[in-house]
N, C-alpha and C positions, 0 to 999 in steps of 0.2 A: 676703821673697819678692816682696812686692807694693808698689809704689809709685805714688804718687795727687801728679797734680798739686793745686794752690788749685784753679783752675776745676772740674775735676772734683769732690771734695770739695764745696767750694762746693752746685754742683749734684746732688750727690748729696743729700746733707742737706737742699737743698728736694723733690727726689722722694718722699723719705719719707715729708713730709710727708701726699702725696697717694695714694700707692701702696700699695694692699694685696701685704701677703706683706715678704720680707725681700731685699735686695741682693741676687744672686748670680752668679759669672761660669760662662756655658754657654759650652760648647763645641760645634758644629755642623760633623758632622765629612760629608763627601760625597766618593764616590768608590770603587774597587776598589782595583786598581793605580794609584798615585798620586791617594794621599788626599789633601784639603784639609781644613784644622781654622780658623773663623773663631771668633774668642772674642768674646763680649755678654755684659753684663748687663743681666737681666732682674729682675724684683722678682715673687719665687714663694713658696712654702712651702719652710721645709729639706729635703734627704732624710735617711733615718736614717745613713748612713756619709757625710756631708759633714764636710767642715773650715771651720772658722772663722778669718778672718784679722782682726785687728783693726786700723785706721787712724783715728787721730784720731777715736777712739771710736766709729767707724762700723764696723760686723762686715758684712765680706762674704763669703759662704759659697759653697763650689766639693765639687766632688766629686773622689771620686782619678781620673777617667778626666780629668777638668780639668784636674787639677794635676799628671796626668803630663807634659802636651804646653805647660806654660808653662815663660818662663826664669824663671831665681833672678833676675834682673833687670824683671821683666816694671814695663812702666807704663800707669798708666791714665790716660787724659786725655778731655775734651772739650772738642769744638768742636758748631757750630754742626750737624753730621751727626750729631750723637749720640757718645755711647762710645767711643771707640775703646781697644782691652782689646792692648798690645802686639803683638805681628807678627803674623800671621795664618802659617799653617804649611801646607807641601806637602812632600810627600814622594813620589818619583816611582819610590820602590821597590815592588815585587809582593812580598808576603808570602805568597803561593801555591808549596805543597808538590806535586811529582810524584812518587807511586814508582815 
């Protein structure tokens, strides 16, 4: 499901180092009608219904409303801006009911 460039890994395993709490990719969702969902990780406590993904022995943990909105392809990389957690997502549909 998840794939991790060198650099990323790399620098993820030195965060560790220093980062209280454990890897995990959020999801920051804004919006009504045509939501936006940007993915980060951040370095938090698990929740109780998170998933665990493991990469070159580094576990990084997501929740289901996370891992609804990722691809089976997703990648994680870094550059010099930080993280960047595959595509960021909009959806420009209203899920608003009339009867």
């Amino acid at each position: 499901m998840l794939k991790m460039t060198e650099t990323a890994i790399n620098k993820l395993k030195e965060l560790a180092v220093y980062k209280d709490g454990i890897p995990r990719i959020d999801a920051e969702a804004a919006g009504g009608c045509g939501m936006s969902i940007k993915f980060m990780i951040v370095f938090d406590e698990p929740r109780r219904n998170d998933l665990c993904v493991e990469i070159d022995g580094i576990q990084i943990w997501l929740d289901r409303f996370t891992k609804r909105y990722l691809d089976e392809d997703t990648e994680i990389d870094y550059q010099e801006e930080g993280f960047l957690v595959g595509d960021s997502f909009f959806s420009s549909s209203c899920a608003i009911e009339i009867d």
